[in-house]
N, CA, C and O atoms as a printed pandas DataFrame, in Angstrom:
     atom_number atom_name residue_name chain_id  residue_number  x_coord  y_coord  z_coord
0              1         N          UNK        A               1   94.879   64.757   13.902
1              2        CA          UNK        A               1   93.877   64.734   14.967
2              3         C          UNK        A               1   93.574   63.269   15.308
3              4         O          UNK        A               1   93.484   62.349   14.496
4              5         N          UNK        A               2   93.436   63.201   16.591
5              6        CA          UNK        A               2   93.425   61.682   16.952
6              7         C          UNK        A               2   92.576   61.360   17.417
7              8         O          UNK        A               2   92.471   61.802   18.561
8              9         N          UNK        A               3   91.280   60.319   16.886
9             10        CA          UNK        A               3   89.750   60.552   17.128
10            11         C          UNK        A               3   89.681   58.558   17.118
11            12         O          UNK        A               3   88.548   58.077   17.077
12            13         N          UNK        A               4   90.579   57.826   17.146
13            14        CA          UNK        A               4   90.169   56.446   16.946
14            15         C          UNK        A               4   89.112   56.232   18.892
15            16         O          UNK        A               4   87.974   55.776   19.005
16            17         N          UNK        A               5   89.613   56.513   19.542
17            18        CA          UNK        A               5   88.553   56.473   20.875
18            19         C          UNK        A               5   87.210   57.160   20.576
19            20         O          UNK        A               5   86.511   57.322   21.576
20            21         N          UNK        A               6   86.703   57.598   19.414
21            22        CA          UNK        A               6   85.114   58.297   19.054
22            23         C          UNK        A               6   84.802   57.383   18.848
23            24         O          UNK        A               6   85.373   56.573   18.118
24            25         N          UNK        A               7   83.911   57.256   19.368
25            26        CA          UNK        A               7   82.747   56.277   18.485
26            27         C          UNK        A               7   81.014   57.151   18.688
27            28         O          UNK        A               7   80.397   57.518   19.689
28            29         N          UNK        A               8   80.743   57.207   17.360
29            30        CA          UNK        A               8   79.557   57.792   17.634
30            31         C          UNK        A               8   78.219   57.333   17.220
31            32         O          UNK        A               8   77.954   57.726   16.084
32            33         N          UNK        A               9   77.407   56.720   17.698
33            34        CA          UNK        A               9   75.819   56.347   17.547
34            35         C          UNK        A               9   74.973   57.286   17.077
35            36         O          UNK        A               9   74.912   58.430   17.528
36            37         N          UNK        A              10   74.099   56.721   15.901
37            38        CA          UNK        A              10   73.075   57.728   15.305
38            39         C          UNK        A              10   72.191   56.992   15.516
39            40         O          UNK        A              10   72.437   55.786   15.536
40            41         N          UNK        A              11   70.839   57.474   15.750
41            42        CA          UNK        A              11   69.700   57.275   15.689
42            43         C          UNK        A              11   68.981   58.220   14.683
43            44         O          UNK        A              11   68.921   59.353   15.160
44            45         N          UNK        A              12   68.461   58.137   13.551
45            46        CA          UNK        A              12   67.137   58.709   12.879
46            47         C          UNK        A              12   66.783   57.852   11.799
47            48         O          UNK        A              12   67.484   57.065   11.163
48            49         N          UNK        A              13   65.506   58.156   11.694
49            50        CA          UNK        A              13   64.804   57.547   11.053
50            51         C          UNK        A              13   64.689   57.350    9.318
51            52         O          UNK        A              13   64.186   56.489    8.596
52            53         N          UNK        A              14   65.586   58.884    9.030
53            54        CA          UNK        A              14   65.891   59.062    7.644
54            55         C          UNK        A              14   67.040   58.617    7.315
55            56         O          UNK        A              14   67.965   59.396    7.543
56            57         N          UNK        A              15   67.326   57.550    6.821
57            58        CA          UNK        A              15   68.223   56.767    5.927
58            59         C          UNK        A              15   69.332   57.848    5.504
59            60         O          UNK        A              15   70.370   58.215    6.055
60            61         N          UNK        A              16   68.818   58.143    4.529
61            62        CA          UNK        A              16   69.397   59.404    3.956
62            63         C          UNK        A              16   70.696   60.557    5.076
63            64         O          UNK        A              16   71.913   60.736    5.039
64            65         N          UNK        A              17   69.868   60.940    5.708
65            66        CA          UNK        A              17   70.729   61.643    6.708
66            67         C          UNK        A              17   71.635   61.057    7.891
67            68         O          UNK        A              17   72.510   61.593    8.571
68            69         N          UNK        A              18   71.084   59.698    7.889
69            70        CA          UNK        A              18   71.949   59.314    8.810
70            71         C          UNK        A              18   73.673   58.921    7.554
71            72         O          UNK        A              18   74.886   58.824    7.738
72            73         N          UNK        A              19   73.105   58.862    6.849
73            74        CA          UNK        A              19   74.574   58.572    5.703
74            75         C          UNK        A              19   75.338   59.526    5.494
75            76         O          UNK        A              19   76.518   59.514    5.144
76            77         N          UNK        A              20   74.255   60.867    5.840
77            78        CA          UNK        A              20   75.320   62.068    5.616
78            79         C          UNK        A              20   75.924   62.386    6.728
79            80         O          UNK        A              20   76.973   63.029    6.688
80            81         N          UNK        A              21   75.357   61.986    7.921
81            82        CA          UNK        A              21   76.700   62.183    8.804
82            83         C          UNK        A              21   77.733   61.043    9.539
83            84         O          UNK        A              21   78.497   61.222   10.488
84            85         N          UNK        A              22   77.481   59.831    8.765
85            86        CA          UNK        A              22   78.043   58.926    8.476
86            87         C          UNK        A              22   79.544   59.252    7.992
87            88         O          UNK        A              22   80.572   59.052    8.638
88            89         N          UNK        A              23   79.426   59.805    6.694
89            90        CA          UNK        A              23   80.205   60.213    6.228
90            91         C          UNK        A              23   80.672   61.343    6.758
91            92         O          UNK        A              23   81.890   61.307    6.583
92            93         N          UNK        A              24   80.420   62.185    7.229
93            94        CA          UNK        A              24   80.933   63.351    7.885
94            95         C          UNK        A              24   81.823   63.416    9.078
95            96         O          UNK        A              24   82.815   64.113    9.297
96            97         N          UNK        A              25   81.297   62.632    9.699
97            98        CA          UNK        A              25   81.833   61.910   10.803
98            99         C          UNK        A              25   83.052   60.531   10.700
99           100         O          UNK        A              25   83.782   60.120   11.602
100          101         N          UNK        A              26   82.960   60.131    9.537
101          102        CA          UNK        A              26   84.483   58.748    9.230
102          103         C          UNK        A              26   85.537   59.836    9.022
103          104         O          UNK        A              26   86.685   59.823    9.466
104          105         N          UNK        A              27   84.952   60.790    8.267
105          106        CA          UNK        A              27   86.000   61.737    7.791
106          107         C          UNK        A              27   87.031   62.371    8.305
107          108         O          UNK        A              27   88.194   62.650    8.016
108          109         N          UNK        A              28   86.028   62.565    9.416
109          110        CA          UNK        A              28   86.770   63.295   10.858
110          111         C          UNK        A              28   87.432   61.816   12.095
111          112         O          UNK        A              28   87.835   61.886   13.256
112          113         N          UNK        A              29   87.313   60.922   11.389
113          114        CA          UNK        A              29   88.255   59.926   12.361
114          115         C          UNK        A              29   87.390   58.618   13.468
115          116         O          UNK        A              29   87.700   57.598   14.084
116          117         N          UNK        A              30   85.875   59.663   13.139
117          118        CA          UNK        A              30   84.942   58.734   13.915
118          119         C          UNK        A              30   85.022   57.243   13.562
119          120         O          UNK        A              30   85.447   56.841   12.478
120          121         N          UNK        A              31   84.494   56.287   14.755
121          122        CA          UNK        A              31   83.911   55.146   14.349
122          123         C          UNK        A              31   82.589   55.292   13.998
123          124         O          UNK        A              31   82.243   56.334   14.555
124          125         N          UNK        A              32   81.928   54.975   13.570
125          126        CA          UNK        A              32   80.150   55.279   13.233
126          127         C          UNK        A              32   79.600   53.941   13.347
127          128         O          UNK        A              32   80.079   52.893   12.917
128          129         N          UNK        A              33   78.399   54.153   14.064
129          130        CA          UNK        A              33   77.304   53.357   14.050
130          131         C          UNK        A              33   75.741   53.408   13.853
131          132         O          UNK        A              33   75.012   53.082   14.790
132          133         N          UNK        A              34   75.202   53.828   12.601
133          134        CA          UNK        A              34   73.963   54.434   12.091
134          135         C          UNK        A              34   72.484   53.006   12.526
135          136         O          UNK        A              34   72.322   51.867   12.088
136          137         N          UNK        A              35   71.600   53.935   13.668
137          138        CA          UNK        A              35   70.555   52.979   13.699
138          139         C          UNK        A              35   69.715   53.480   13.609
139          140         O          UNK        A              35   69.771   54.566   14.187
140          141         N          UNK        A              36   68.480   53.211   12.962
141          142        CA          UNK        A              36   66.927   53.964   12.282
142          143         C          UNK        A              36   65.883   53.634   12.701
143          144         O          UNK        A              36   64.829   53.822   12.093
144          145         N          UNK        A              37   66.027   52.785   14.418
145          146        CA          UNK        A              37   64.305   53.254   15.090
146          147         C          UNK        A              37   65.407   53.103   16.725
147          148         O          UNK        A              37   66.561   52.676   16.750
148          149         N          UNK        A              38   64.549   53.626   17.993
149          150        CA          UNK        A              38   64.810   53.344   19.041
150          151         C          UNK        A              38   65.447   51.887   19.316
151          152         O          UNK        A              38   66.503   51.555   19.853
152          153         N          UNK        A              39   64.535   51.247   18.816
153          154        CA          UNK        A              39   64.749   49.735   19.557
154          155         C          UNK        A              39   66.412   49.086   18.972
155          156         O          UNK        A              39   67.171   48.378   19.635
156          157         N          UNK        A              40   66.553   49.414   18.058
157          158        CA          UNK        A              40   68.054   49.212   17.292
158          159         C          UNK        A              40   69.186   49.887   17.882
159          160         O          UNK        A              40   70.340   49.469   17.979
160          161         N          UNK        A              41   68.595   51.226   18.345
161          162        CA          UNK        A              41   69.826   52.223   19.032
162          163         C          UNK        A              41   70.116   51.367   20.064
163          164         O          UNK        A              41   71.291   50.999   20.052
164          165         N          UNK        A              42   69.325   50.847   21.111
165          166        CA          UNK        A              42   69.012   50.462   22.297
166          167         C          UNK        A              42   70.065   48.960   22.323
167          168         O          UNK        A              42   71.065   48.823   23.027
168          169         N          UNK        A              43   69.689   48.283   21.674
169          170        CA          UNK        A              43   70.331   46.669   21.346
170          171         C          UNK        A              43   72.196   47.537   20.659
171          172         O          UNK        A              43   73.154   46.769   20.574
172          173         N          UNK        A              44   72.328   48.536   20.403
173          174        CA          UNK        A              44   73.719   48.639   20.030
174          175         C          UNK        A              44   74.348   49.414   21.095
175          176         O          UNK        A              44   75.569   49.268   21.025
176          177         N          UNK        A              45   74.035   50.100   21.954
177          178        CA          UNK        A              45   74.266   51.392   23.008
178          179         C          UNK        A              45   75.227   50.565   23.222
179          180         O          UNK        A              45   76.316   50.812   22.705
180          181         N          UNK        A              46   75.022   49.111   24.221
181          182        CA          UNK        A              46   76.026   48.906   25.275
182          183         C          UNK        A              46   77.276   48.343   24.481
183          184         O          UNK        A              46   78.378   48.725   24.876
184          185         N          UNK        A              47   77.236   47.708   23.693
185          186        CA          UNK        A              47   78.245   47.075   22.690
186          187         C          UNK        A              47   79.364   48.096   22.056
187          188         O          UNK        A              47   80.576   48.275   22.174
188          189         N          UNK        A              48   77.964   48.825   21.109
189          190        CA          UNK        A              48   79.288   50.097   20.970
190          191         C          UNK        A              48   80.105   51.277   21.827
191          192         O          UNK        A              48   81.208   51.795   21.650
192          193         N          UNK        A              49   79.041   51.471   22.860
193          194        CA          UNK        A              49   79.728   52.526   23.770
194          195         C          UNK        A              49   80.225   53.375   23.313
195          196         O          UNK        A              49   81.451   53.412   23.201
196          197         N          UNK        A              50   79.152   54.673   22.753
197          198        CA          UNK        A              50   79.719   55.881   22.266
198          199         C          UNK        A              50   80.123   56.675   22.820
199          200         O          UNK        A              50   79.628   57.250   23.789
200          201         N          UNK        A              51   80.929   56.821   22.395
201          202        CA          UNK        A              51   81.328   58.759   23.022
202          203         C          UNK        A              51   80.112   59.735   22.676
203          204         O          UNK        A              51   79.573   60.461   23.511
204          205         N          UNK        A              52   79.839   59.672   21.643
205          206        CA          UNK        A              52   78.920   61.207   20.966
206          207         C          UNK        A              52   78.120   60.238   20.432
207          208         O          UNK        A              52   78.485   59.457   19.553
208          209         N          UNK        A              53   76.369   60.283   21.250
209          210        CA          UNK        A              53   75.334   60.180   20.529
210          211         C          UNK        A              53   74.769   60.834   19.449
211          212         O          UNK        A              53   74.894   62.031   19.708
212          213         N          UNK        A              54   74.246   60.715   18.438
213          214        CA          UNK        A              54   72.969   62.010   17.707
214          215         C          UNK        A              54   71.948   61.242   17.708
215          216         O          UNK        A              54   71.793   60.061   17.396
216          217         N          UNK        A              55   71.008   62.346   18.241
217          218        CA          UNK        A              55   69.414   61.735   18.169
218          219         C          UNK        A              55   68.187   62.345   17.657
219          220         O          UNK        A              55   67.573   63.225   18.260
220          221         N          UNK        A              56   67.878   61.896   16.630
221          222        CA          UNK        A              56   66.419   62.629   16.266
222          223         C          UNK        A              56   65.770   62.747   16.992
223          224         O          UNK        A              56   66.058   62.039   17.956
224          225         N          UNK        A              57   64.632   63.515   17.168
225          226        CA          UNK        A              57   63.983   63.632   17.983
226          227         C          UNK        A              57   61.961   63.049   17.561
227          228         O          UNK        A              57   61.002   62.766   18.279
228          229         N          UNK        A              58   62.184   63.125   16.052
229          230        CA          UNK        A              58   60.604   62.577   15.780
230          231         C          UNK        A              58   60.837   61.454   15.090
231          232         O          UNK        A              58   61.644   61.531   14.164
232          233         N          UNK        A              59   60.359   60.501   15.304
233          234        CA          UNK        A              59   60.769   59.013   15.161
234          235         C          UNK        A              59   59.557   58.014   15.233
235          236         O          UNK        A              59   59.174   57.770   16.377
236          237         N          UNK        A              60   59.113   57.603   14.550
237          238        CA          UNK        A              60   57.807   56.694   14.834
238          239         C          UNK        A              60   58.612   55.384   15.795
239          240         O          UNK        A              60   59.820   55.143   15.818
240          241         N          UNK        A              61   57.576   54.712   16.499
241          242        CA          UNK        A              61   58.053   54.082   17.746
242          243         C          UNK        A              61   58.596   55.034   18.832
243          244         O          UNK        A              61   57.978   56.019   19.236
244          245         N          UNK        A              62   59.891   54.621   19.293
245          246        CA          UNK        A              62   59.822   55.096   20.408
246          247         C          UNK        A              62   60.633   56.745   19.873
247          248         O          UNK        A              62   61.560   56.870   19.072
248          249         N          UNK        A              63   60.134   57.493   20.393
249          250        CA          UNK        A              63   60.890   58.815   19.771
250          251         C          UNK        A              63   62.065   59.231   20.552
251          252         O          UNK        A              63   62.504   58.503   21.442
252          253         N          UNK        A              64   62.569   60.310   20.278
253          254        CA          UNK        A              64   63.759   60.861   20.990
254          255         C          UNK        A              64   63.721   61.175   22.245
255          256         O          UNK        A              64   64.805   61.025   22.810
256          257         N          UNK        A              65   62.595   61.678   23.100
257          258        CA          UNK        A              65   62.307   62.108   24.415
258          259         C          UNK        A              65   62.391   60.495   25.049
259          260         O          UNK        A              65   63.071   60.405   26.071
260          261         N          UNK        A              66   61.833   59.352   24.594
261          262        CA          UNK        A              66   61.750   58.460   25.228
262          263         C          UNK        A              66   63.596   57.853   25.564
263          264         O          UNK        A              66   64.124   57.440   26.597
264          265         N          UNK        A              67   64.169   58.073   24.069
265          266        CA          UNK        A              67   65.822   57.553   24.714
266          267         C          UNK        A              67   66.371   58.816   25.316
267          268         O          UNK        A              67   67.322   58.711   26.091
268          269         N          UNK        A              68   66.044   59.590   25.134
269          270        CA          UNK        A              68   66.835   60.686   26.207
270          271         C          UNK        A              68   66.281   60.525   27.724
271          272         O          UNK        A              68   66.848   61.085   28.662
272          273         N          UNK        A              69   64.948   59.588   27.915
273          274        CA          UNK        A              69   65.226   59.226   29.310
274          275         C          UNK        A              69   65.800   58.222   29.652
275          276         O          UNK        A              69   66.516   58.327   30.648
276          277         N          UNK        A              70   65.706   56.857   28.953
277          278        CA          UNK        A              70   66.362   55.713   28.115
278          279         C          UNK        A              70   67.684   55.971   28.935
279          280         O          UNK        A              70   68.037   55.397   29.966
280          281         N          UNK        A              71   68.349   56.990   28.222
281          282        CA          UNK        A              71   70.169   56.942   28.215
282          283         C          UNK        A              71   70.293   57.535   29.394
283          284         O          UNK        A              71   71.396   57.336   29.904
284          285         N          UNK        A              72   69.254   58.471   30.280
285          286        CA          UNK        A              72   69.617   58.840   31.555
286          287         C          UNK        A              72   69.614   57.334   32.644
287          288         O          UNK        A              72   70.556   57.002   33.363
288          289         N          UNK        A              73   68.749   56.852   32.553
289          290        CA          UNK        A              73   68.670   55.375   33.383
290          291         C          UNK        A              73   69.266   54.714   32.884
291          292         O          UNK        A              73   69.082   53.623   33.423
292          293         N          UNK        A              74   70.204   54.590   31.830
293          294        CA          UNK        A              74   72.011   53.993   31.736
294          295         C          UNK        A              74   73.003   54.937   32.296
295          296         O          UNK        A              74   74.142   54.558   32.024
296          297         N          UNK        A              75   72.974   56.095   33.021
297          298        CA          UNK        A              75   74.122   57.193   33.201
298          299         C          UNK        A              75   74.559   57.406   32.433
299          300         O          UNK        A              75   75.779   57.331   32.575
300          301         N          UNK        A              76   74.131   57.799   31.133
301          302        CA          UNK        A              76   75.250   57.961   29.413
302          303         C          UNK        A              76   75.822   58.907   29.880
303          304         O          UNK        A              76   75.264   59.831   30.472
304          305         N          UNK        A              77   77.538   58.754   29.587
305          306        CA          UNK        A              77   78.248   59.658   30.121
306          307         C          UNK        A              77   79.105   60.276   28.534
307          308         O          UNK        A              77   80.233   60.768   28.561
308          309         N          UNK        A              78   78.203   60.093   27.138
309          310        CA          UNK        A              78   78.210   60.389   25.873
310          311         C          UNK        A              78   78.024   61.454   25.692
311          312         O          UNK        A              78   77.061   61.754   26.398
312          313         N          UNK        A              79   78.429   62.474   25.033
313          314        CA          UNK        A              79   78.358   63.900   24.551
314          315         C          UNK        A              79   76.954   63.219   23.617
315          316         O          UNK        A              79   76.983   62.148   23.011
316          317         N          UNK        A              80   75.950   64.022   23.692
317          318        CA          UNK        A              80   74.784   64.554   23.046
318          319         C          UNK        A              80   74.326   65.302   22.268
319          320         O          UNK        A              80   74.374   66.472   22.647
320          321         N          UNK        A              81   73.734   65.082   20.976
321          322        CA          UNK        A              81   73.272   65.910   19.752
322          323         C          UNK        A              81   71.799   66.000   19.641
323          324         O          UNK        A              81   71.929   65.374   18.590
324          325         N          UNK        A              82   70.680   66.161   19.717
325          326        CA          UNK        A              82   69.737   66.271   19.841
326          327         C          UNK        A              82   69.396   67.005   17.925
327          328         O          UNK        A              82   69.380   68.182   17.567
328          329         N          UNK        A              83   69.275   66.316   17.474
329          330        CA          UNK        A              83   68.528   66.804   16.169
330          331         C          UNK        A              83   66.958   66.700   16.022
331          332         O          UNK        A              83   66.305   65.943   16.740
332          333         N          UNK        A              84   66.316   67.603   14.930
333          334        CA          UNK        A              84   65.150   67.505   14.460
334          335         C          UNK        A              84   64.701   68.497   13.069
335          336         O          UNK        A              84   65.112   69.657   13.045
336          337         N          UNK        A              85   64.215   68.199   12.423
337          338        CA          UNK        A              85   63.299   69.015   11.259
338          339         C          UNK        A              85   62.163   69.458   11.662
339          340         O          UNK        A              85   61.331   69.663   10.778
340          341         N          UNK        A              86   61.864   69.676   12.760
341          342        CA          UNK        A              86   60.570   69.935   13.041
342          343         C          UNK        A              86   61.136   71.895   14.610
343          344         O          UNK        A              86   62.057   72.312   15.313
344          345         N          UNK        A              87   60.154   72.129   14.313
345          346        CA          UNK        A              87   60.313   73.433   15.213
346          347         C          UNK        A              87   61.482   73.095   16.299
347          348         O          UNK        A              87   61.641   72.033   16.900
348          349         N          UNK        A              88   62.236   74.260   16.383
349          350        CA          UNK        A              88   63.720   74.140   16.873
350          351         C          UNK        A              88   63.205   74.409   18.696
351          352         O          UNK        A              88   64.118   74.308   19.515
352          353         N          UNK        A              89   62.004   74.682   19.145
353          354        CA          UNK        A              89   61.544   74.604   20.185
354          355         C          UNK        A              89   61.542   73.120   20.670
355          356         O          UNK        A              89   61.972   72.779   21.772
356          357         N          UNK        A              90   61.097   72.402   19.883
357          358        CA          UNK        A              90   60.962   70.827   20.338
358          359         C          UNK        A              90   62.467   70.274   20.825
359          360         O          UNK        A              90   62.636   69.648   21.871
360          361         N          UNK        A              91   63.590   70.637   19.820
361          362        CA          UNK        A              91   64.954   69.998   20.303
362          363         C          UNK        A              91   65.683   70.880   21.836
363          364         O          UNK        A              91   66.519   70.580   22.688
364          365         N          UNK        A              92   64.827   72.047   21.556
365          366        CA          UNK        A              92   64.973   72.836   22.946
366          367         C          UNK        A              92   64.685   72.498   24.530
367          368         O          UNK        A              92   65.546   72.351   25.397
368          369         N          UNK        A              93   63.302   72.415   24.685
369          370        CA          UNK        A              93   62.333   71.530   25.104
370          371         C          UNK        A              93   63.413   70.096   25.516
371          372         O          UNK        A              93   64.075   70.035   26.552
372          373         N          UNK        A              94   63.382   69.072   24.481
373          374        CA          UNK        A              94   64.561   67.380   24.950
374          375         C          UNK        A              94   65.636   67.765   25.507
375          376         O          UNK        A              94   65.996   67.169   26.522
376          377         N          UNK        A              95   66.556   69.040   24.903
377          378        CA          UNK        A              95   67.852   69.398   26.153
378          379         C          UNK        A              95   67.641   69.658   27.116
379          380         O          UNK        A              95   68.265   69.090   28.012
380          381         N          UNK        A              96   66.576   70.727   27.461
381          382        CA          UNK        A              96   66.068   70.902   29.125
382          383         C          UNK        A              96   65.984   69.184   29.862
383          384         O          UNK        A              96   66.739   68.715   30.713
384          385         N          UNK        A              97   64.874   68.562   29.225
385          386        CA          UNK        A              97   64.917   67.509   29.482
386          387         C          UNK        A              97   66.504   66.540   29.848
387          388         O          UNK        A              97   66.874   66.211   30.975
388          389         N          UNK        A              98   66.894   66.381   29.137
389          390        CA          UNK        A              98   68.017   65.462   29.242
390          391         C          UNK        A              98   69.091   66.264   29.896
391          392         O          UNK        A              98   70.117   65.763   30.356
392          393         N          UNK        A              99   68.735   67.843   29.917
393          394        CA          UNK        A              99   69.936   68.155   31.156
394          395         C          UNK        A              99   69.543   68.126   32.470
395          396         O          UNK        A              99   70.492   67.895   33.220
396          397         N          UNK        A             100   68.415   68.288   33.060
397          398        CA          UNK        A             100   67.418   67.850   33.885
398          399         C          UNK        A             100   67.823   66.248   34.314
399          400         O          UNK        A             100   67.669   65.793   35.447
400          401         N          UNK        A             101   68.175   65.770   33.575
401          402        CA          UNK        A             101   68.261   63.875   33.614
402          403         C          UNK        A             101   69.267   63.594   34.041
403          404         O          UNK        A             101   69.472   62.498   34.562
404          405         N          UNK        A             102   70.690   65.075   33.861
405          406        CA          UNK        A             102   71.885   64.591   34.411
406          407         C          UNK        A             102   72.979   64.600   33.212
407          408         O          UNK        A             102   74.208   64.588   33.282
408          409         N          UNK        A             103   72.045   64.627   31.998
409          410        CA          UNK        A             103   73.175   64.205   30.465
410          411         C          UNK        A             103   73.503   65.677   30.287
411          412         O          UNK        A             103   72.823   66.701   30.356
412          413         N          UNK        A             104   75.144   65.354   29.961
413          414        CA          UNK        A             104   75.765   66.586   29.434
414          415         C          UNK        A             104   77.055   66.171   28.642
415          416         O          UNK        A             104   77.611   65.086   28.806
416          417         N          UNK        A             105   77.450   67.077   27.824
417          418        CA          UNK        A             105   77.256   68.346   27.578
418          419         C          UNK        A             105   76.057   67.604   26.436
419          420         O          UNK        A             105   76.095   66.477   25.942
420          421         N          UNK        A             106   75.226   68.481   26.286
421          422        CA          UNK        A             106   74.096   68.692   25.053
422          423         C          UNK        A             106   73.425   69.520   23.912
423          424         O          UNK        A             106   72.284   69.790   24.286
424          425         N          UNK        A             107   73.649   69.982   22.789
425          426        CA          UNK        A             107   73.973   70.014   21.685
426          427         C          UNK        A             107   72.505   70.041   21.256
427          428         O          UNK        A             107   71.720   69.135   21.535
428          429         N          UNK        A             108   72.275   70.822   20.759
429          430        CA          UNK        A             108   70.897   71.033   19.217
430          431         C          UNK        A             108   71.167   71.430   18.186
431          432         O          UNK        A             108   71.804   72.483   18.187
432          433         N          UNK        A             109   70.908   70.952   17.154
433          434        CA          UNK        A             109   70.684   71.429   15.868
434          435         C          UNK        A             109   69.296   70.935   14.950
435          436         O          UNK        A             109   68.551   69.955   14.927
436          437         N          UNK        A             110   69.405   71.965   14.369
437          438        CA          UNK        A             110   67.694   71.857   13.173
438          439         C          UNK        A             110   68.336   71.249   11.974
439          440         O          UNK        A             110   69.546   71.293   11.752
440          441         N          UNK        A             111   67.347   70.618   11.136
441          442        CA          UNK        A             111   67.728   70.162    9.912
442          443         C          UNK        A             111   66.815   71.431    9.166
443          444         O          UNK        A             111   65.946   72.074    9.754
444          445         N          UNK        A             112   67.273   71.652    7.568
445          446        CA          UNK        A             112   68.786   71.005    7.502
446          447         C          UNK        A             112   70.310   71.437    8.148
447          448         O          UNK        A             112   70.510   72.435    8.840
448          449         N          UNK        A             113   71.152   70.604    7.813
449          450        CA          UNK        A             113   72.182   70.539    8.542
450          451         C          UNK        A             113   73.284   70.777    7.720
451          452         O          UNK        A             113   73.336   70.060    6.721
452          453         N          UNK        A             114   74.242   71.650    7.882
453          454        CA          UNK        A             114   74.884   71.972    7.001
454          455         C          UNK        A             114   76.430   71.056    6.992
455          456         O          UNK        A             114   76.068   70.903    8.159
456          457         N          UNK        A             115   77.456   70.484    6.872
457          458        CA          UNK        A             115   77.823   69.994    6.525
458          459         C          UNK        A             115   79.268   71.146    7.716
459          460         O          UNK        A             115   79.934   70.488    8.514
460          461         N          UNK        A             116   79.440   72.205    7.664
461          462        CA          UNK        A             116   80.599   73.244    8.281
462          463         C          UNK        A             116   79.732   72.932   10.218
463          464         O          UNK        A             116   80.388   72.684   11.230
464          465         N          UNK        A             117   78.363   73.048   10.152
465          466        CA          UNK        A             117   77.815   73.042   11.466
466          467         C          UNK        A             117   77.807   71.641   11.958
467          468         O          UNK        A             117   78.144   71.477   13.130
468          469         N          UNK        A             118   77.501   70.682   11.302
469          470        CA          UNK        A             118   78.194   69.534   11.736
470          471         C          UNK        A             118   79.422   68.920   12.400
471          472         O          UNK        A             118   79.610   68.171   13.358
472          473         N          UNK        A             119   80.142   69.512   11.543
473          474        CA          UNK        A             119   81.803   69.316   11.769
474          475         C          UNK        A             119   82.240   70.258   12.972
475          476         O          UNK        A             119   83.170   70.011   13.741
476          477         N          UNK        A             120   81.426   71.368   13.010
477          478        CA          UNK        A             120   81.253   71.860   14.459
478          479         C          UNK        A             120   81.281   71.511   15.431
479          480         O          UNK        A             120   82.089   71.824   16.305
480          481         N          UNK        A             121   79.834   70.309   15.539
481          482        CA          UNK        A             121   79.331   69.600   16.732
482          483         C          UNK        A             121   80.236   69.013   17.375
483          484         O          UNK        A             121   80.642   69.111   18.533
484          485         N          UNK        A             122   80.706   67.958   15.909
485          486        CA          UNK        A             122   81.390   66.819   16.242
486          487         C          UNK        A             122   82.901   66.989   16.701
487          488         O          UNK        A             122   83.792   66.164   16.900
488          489         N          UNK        A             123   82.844   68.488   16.803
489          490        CA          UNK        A             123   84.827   68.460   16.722
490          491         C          UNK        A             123   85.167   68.577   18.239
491          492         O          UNK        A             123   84.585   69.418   18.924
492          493         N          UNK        A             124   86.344   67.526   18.909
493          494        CA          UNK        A             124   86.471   67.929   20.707
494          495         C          UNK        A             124   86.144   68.614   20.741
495          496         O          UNK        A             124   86.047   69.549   19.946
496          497         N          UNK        A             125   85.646   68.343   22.241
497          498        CA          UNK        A             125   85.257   69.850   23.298
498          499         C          UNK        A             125   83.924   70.899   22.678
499          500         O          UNK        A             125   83.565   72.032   22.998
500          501         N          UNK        A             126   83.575   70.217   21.967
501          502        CA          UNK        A             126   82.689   71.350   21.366
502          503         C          UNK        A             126   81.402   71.367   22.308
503          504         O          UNK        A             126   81.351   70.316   22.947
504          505         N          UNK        A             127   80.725   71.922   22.492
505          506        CA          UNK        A             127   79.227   71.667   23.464
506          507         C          UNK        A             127   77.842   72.090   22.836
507          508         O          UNK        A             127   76.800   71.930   23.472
């Protein structure tokens, strides 16, 4: 499988999880780039130029609703993951939003996150 053109940007705030799909994602061929508040995602977006964002959605500073408007006023033309641990209404809720904004295809999942549903997300073509 030929994945060296992935490159994928994380945003969350938990250390921890961003390592697990760190790893989940090299595995599968990704480039990875793990950042743990808004303002870090933001200063790496244009440099790295992902294919496949993931974004938490509760985040002290600027939260996930704020870069999902963020990445619409760049035209992110990045496949989208919308994560959260918090009620699966809220990551519901940011896709309306960010498909509303123009971003597609877009993607939810709840934590936790299983490791088979991951590899899901991340695999072509998946939506």
């Amino acid at each position: 499988m030929e994945m060296q053109n992935n490159r994928l940007l994380i945003c969350d705030d938990e250390a921890a999880f961003g390592r697990f799909v760190n790893n989940v994602a090299e595995e599968l061929g990704y480039k990875v780039c793990v950042t743990t508040d808004g303002r870090a995602f933001i200063e790496a977006y244009d440099s790295f130029d992902p294919t496949i964002i993931i974004l938490d959605m509760i985040m002290p500073g600027m939260d996930g609703n704020e870069l999902v408007l963020w990445l619409a006023e760049q035209s992110c033309a990045a496949r989208l993951i919308i994560i959260t641990g918090y009620t699966p209404d809220y990551a519901a809720h940011a896709k309306v939003l960010a498909e509303y904004k123009g971003l597609r295809p877009v993607t939810t999942l709840h934590k936790p996150i299983e490791i088979g549903e991951l590899r899901a997300a991340l695999a072509p073509g998946s939506v």
